[in-house]
KOLDREN-811373 format. One line per 4 residues: their letters; for each residue x, y, z of C-alpha. Coordinates in steps of 0.1 Angstrom, whole numbers, plus 2048, in hexadecimal, padded with zeros to 3 digits. Each point is the difference from the previous one (the first is absolute). Example, Ala and Ser with C-alpha at 12.3 -4.5 7.8 and 13.67 -1.06 7.14 Angstrom:
<atoms>
as	87B,7D3,84E  80E,822,7F9
</atoms>
This chain:
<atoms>
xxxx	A5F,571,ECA  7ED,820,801  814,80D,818  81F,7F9,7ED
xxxx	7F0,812,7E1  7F5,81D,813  826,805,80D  80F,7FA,7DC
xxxx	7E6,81D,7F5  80B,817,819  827,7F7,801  7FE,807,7D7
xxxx	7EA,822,804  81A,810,817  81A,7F3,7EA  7F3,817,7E4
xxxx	7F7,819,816  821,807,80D  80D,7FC,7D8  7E3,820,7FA
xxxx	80E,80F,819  828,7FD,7F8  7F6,807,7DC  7EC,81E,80B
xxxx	822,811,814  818,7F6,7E5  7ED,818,7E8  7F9,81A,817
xxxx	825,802,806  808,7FF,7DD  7E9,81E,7FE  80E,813,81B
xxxx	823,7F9,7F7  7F6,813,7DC  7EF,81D,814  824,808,80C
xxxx	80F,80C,7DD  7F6,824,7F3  7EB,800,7E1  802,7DE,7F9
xxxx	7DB,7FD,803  7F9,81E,7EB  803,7EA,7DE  7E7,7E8,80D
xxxx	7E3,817,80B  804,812,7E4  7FD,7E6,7E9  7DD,7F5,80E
xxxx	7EE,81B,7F3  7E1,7FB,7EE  800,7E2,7E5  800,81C,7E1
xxxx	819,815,80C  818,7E0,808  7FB,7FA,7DC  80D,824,7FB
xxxx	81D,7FD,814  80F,7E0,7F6  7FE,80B,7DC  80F,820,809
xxxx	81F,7F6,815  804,7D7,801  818,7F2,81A  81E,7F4,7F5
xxxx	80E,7F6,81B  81A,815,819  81C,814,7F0  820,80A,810
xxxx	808,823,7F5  81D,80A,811  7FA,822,816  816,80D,7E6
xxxx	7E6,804,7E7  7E9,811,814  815,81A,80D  7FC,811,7D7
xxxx	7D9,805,80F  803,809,826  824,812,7FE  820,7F7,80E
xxxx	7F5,815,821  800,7ED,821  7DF,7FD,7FF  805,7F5,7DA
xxxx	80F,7E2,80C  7EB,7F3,816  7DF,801,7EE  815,7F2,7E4
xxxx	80F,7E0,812  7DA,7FE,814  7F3,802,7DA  81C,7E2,7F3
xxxx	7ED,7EE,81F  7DB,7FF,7F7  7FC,7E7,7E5  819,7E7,80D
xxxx	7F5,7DE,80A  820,7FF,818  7ED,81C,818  7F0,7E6,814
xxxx	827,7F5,80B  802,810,822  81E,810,7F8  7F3,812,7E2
xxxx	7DB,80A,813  814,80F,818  817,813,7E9  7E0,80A,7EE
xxxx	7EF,80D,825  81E,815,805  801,811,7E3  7DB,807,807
xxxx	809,80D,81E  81A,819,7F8  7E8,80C,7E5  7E4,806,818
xxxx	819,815,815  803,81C,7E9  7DC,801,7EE  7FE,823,7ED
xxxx	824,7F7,7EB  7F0,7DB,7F9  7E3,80F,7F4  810,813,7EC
xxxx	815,7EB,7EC  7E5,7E7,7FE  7EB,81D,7EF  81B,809,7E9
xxxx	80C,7DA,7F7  7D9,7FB,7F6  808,815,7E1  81E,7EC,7FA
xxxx	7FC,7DA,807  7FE,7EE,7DD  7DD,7EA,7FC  813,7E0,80A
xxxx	801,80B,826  7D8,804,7FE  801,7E5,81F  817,813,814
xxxx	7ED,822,7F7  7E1,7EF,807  812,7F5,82C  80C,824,802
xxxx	7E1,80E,7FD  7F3,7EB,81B  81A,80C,813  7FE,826,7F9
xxxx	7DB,7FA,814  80D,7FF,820  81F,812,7FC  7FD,81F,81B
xxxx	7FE,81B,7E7  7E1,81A,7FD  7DA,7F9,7F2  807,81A,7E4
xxxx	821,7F3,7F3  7F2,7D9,7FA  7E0,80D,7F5  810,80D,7E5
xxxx	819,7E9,7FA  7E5,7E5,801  7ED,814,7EA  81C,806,7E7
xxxx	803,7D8,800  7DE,7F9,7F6  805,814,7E5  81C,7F8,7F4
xxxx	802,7F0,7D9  825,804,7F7  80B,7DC,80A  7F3,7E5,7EB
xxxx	809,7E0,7FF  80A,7E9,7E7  7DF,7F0,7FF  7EC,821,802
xxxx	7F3,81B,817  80A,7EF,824  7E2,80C,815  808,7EE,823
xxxx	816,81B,80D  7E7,81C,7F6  7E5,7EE,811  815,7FE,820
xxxx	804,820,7FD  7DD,80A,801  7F9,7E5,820  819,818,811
xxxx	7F1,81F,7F6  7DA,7F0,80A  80F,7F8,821  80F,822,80A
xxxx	7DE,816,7EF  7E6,7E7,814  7FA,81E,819  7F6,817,7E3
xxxx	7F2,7ED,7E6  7F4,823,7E8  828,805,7FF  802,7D8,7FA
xxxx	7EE,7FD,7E1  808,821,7F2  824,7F5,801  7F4,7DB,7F4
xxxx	7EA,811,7DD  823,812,7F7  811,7E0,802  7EC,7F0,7E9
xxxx	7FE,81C,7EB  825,800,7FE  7FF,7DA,7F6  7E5,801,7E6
xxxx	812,7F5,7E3  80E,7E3,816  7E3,7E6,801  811,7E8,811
xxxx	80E,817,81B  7DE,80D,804  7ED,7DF,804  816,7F6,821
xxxx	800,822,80C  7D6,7F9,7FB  800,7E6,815  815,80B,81E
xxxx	7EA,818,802  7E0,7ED,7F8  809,7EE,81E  7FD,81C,819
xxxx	7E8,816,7EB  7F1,7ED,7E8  7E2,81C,7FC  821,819,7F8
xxxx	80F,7E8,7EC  7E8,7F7,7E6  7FC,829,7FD  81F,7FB,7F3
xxxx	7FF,7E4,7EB  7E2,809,7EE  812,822,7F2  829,7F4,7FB
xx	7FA,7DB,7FD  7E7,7FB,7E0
</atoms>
């Protein structure tokens, strides 16, 4: 009878084993399937940033759920240029729940790809359209930012653009200041000044200066930097947030 117990025990153990382990592959290929579509992780890493400046960011720019401009519309912001019209179809792309469909990732990927081919003129109109593009495209302002990181142009020219970013206070929403893309910005600008950190938070103390009568802005732009210099940061916070 023993026996008979002992094989029951074991026959039922590699039972759930092999359930832990079928479990364990279907979610590591549901991962890996997402890996394959461009900046559809973006929303989700930014998103778990510290609990406060969550709070921030929700209240600033809630999610609604995908629109469907047509390309149409965008092309009044990137220019009915060649170049015009891809980042404006890539842009009618980003929010959509239908990107996972293979057919749409793969569009999506190509447009990518031609914009990557010619990187000066994308840079370009993305640093004019960022003048241009109305507050209700904050989320896809906030992915080409991402993407203007490792877009092959110079150090000097995203420096600045980055730098322009972070201090920019022209776009509020309709809920307030909308901070999120400004503290991107400044990640970005962190990342490319980590080799000369005097330059770094030089750059950073005129950012905040430039943001001082925007509290809101100023307390995520705190904390992104709080968490890389946090000895730098409360500097900061102790003279522009009081």
């Amino acid at each position: 009878m023993k026996e008979k117990s002992l094989i029951k025990t074991i026959a039922f153990g590699a039972i759930f084993l092999l359930f832990l382990i079928f479990a364990w592959l279907l979610f590591t290929g549901d991962e890996k399937t997402a890996d394959k579509i461009n900046f559809k992780a973006i929303p989700d890493r930014l998103n778990s940033s510290p609990k406060k400046e969550e709070n921030n960011v929700q209240a600033a720019s809630p999610l609604t759920g995908p629109r469907k401009e047509s390309h149409q519309e965008f092309l009044n912001y990137f220019g009915d240029t060649p170049t015009g019209v891809v980042l404006s179809k890539a842009s009618s792309l980003i929010m959509m729940r239908e990107i996972s469909d293979s057919k749409s990732s793969q569009n999506f990927d190509l447009l990518i790809n031609q914009l990557q081919r010619d990187p000066e003129d994308t840079f370009e109109h993305l640093k004019d359209s960022m003048d241009l593009l109305p507050s209700k495209f904050n989320q896809e302002r906030r992915l080409w930012l991402q993407f203007v990181k490792d877009l092959d142009v110079s150090f000097k020219e995203k420096a600045l653009f980055f730098e322009n970013e972070a201090k920019r206070t022209s776009l509020p929403s309709e809920q307030g200041d909308n901070p999120l893309n400004n503290s991107i910005a400044l990640e970005m600008l962190i990342d490319l000044h980590k080799g000369d950190q005097v330059l770094l938070h030089q750059k950073v103390k005129e950012i905040f200066k430039a943001q001082r009568s925007h509290p809101s802005t100023l307390e995520t732009l705190y904390l992104t930097y709080f968490s890389q210099f946090p000895r730098e940061a409360e500097k900061l916070k102790s003279k522009y947030l009081k």
